[in-house]
N, C-alpha and C positions, 0 to 999 in steps of 0.2 A: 353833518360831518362829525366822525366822531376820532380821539387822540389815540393809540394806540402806544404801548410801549415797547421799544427796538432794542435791545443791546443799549438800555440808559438814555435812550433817548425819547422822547414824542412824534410820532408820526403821523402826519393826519392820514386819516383814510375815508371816502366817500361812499358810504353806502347804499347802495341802490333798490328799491322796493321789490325785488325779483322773487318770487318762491324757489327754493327749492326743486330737483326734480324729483318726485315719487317713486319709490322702486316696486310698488307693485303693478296689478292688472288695471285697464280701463274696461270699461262696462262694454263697451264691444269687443275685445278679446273674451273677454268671458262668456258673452251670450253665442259667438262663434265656435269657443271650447263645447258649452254645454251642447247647443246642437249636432255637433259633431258627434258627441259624447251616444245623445238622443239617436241618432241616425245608425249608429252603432250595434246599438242596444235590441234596435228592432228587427235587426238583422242576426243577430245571433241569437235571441233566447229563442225562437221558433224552430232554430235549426239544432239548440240542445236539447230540447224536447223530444224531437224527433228524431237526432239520434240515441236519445234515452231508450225512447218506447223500442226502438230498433235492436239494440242490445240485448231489453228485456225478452223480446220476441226471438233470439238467439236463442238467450238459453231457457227457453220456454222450450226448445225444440232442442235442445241440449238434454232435457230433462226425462222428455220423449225417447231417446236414443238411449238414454239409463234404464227407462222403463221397458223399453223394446228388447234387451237385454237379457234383464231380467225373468221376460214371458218367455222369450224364446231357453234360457236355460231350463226353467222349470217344466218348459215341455219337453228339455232333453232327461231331466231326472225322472220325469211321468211318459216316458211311453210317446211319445207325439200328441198328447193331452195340452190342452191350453189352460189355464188356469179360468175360474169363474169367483165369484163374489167369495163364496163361503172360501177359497182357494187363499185371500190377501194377505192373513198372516205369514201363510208360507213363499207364499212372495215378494213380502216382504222381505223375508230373512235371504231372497237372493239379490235383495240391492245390494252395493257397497255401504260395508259398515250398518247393514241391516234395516236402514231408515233411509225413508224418500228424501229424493235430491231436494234442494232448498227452492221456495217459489221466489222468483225474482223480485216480485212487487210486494212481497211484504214479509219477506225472509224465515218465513216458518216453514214446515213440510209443507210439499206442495200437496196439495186437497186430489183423492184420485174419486175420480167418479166413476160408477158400473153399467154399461149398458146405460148411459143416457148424455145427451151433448155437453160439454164444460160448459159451467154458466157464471166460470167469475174469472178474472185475472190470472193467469196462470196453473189453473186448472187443469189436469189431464184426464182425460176420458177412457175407460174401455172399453169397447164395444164388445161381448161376443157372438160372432156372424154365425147363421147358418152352416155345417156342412166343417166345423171344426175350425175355422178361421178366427181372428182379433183383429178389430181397428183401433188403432192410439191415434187422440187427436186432443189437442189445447188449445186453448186459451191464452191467445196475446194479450197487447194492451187493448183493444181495441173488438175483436171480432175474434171466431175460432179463425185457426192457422189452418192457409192450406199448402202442398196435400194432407191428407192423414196418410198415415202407414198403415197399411194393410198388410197380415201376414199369416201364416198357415197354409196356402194353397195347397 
């Protein structure tokens, strides 16, 4: 029993051995939070990924349609001529702003290759066909993109 003081007076008051209640978590709300938390997690980073690589492979083929553009004019400036290897500077100068679109996956010009398949990340290919034709084809995340464009007939 301990005396307490009232408005000048002594009070007794009885105090009883009780804890307090805690205001935080118990150890199974938490391990319930975190599972949750867990189960979550595993459901979504797979599916950012995959819409990552998905975007990148847009404008992978985005990039394509830049370049596709660009042949198709300089075959309007040449006569029905497709441009070849020794050709890239001046095809260059009919991209926009003069310089290849940006590669998705690691944001420098994107890498053009002549007459041989993409072999890395966002890569575009030339092909030139037989008989005055071009195929453009890239490089997703993953595999070349298909179809390719084929053009000139």
């Amino acid at each position: 029993m301990v005396l307490l003081r009232y408005r000048s007076r002594m009070i007794p008051v009885v105090m009883t051995n009780q804890r307090k209640k805690s205001d935080g978590f118990t150890l199974i709300e938490l391990a319930i939070v975190v599972t949750i938390m867990g189960v979550l997690v595993t459901i979504i980073i797979p599916n950012y990924f995959r819409f990552a690589d998905r975007a990148k492979n847009a404008l992978v083929r985005e990039n394509i349609h830049v370049i596709q553009t660009a042949v198709e004019d300089f075959s309007v400036e040449h006569y029905g001529t497709y441009p070849v290897q020794t050709d890239a500077p001046e095809l260059l100068a009919m991209l926009p702003k003069g310089e290849l679109p940006r590669n998705p996956f690691d944001n420098h010009p994107t890498p053009l290759a002549w007459n041989r398949d993409p072999a890395i990340p966002g890569e575009i290919a030339i092909t030139n066909l037989p008989g005055g034709g071009y195929m453009l084809q890239g490089h997703g995340a993953d595999a070349v993109l298909d179809p390719p464009i084929i053009g000139g007939d």
